[in-house]
PAZA-90460 format. One record per residue (C-alpha): residue in three letters; x, y, z; residue number from 1. Coordinates in steps of 0.5 Angstrom, whole numbers. Example, Ala and Ser with C-alpha at 12.3 -4.5 7.8 and 13.67 -1.06 7.14 Angstrom:
2
- ALA; 25; -9; 16; 1
- SER; 27; -2; 14; 2
***
This chain:
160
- UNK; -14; 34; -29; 1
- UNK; -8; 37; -27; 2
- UNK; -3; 31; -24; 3
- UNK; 2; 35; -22; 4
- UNK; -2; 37; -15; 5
- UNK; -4; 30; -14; 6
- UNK; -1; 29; -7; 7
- UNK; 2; 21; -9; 8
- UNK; 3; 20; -1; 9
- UNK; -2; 19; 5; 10
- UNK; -1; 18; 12; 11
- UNK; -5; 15; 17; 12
- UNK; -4; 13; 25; 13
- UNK; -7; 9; 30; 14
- UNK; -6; 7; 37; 15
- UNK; -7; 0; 37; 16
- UNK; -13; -2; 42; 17
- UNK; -15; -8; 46; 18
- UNK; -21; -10; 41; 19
- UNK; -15; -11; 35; 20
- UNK; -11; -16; 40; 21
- UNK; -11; -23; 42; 22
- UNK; -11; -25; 50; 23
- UNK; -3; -24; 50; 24
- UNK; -5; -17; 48; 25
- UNK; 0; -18; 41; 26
- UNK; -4; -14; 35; 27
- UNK; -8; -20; 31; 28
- UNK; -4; -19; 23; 29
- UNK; -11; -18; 20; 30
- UNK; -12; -12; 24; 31
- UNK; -6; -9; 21; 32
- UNK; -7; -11; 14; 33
- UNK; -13; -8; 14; 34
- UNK; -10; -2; 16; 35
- UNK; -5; -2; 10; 36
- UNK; -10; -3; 5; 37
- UNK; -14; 2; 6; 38
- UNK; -8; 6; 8; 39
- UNK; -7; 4; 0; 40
- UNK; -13; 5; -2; 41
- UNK; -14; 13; 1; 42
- UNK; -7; 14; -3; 43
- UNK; -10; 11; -10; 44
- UNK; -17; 13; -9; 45
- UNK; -15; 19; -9; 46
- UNK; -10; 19; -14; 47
- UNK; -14; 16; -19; 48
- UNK; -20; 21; -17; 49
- UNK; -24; 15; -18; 50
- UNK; -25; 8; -14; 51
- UNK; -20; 3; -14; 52
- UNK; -20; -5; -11; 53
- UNK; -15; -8; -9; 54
- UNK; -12; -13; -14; 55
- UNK; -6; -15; -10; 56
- UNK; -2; -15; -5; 57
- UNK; 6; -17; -5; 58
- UNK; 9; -21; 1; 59
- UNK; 7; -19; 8; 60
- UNK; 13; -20; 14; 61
- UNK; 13; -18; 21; 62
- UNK; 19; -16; 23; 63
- UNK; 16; -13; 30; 64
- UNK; 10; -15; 35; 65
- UNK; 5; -9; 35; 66
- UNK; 2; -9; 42; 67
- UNK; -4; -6; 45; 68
- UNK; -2; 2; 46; 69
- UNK; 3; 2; 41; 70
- UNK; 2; 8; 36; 71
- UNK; 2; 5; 28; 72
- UNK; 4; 10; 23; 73
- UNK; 1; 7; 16; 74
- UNK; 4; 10; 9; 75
- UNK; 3; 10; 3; 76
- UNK; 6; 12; -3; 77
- UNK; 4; 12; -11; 78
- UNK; 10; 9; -14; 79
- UNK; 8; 6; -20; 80
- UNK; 3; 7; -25; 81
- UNK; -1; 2; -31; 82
- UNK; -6; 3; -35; 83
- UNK; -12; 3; -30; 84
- UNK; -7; 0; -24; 85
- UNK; -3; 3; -19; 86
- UNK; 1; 1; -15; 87
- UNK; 2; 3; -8; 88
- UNK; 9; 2; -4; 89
- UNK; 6; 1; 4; 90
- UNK; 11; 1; 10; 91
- UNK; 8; 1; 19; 92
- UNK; 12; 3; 23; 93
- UNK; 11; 2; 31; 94
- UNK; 13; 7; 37; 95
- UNK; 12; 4; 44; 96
- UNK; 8; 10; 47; 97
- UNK; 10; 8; 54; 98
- UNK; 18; 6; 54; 99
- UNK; 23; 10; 47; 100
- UNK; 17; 13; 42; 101
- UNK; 23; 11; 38; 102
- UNK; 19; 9; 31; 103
- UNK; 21; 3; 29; 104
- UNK; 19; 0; 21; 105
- UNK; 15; -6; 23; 106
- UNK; 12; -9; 16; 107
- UNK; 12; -7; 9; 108
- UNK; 8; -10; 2; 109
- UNK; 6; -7; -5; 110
- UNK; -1; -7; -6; 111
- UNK; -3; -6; -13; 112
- UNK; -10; -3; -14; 113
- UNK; -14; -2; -20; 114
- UNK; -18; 4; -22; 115
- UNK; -26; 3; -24; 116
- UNK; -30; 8; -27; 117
- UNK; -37; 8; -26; 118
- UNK; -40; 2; -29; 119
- UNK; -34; -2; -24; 120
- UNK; -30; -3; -31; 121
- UNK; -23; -2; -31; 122
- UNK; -20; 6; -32; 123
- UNK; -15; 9; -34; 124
- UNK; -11; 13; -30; 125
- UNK; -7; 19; -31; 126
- UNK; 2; 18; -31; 127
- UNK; 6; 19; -25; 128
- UNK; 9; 25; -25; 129
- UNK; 17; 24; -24; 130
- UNK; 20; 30; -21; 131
- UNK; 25; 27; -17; 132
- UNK; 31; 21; -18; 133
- UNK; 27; 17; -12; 134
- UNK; 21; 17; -16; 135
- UNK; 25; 15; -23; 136
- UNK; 28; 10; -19; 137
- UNK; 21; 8; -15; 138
- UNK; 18; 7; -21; 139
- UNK; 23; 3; -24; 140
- UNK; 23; -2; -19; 141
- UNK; 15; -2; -20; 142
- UNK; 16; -3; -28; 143
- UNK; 21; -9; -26; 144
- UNK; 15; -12; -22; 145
- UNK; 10; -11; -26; 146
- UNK; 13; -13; -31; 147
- UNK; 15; -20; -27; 148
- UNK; 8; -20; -24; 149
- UNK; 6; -21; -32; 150
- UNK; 11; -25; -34; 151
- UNK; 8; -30; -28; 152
- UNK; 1; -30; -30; 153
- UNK; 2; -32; -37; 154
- UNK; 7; -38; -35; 155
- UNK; 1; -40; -31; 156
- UNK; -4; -38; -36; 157
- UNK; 0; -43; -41; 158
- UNK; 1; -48; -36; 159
- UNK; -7; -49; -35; 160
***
């Protein structure tokens, strides 16, 4: 597999419907959360070019309602690579369709996605290919949280 075509950034939008909404027409945040792990798991996946699961999802803040009728742009990008895990920077941004069509950051979390292989068995996944010096510093970052992600499960392992 060649990694160098692998596109490590995915796109996906959405106008957000009545269906997804509460009776104050707020987006419920699951709705959105959901958005974000399949948009997670598109950019993964396809890296991978195998299935991927969710294994874990860094902190989640909204910074900004999303309403009914407001546009939501997921993206997701490839920043960090493990043996068999990827880990995948997620950002929402929202425009009000009505009013500004100003694109707004909403929320945004880090999901770690494990490759599977056929047998559902954790597979290894290809390097990331760092072309650029945001790549190098985005998967620096990505090593640095991997690693204090590590460090707190052996401090709980140890514990119990």
């Amino acid at each position: 597999m060649n990694v160098e075509s692998i596109e490590t950034k995915i796109v996906i939008s959405e106008v957000m419907m009545p269906s997804k909404a509460n009776v104050a027409g707020n987006i419920h945040g699951g709705e959105i959360m959901k958005l974000m792990d399949s948009t997670a798991y598109a950019a993964a996946r396809r890296y991978a070019q195998s299935n991927v699961v969710t294994a874990r999802v860094d902190e989640l803040e909204f910074h900004l309602p999303i309403l009914i009728g407001h546009l939501v742009v997921c993206t997701a990008e490839v920043v960090f690579i493990g043996r068999s895990s990827l880990e995948v920077a997620v950002e929402v941004e929202v425009e009000d369709l009505d009013h500004n069509g100003r694109r707004q950051k909403a929320l945004s979390a880090y999901f770690t996605m494990v490759a599977l292989d056929e047998n559902a068995r954790p597979k290894s996944v290809p390097p990331l290919p760092l072309k650029t010096q945001e790549s190098q510093d985005k998967f620096a970052e990505g090593k640095r949280r991997y690693e204090e992600h590590k460090a707190k499960k052996r401090r709980q392992l140890e514990k119990a």
